[in-house]
Structure formats: C-alpha cells, structure tokens
N, C-alpha and C positions, 0 to 999 in steps of 0.2 A: 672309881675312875677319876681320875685328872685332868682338868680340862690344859687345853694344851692351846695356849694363846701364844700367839705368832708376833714376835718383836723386833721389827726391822729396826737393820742398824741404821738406818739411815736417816728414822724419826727426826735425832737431833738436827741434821742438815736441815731439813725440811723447815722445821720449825724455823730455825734462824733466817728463813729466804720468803718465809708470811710475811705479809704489810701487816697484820697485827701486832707483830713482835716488832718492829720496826716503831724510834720516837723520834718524834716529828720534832726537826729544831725549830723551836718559837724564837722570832726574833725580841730583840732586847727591847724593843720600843712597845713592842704590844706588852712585854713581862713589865713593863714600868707603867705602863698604864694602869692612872686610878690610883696608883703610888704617893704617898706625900714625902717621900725620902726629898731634903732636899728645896723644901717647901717652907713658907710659912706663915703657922695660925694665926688667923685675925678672930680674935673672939668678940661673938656681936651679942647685942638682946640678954647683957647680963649673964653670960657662960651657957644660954640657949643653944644659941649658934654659932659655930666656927666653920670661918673658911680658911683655904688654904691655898697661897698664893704664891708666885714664882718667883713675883717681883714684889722685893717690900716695898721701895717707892712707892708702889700703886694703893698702901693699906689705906693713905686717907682719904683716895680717892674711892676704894672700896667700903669704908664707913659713910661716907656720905651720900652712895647710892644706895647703900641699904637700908639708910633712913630717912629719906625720902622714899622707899616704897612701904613705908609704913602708914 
C-alpha cells in the first residue's frame, strides 16, 4: 500500500510570507562595526600590539599614552 501524502499547492506561498524566511536589512553602520577597513595600524610593544586608528594625526599621541601605562 502507498502512503498517500497530501501536498498543498500553496506550501510555497506560505513559506515566502514566514518571518523566518524573511532577512532582516542590517544597516551599514552596525556591518562596519569592529571593521578596520579604512583605519590605521599603530604597531606598539615591538609588533605585540596593534591598534587601529581613524585618525593618523592622533598615532603620536596614541604612542605616548600607551607608554605611559606601562
């Protein structure tokens, strides 16, 4: 005997109209966050540490705080 399963045509609709199926737009600000695109490395502590800055003016001022908390 054959089992006799029952396939509404309708599945497909269905599916496309769940919040499951549905992606969520991430705005551009959260997808760049934590991003160094754009940035740049200040290498500290002998290639230990690298930070990464927006603004390069600010690198000597970033070496000198960071050696002072040593």
């Amino acid at each position: 005997m054959k089992n006799n399963q029952h396939i509404k045509v309708n599945d497909s609709v269905d599916n496309r109209l769940e919040i499951s199926n549905h992606r969520v737009k991430v705005p551009v600000s959260k997808l760049s966050s934590g991003s160094v695109a754009d940035k740049y490395p200040v290498v500290l502590d002998d290639g230990r540490t690298i930070v990464y800055i927006a603004d390069k003016s600010r690198e000597r001022e970033i070496r000198l705080r960071y050696g002072l908390r040593k």
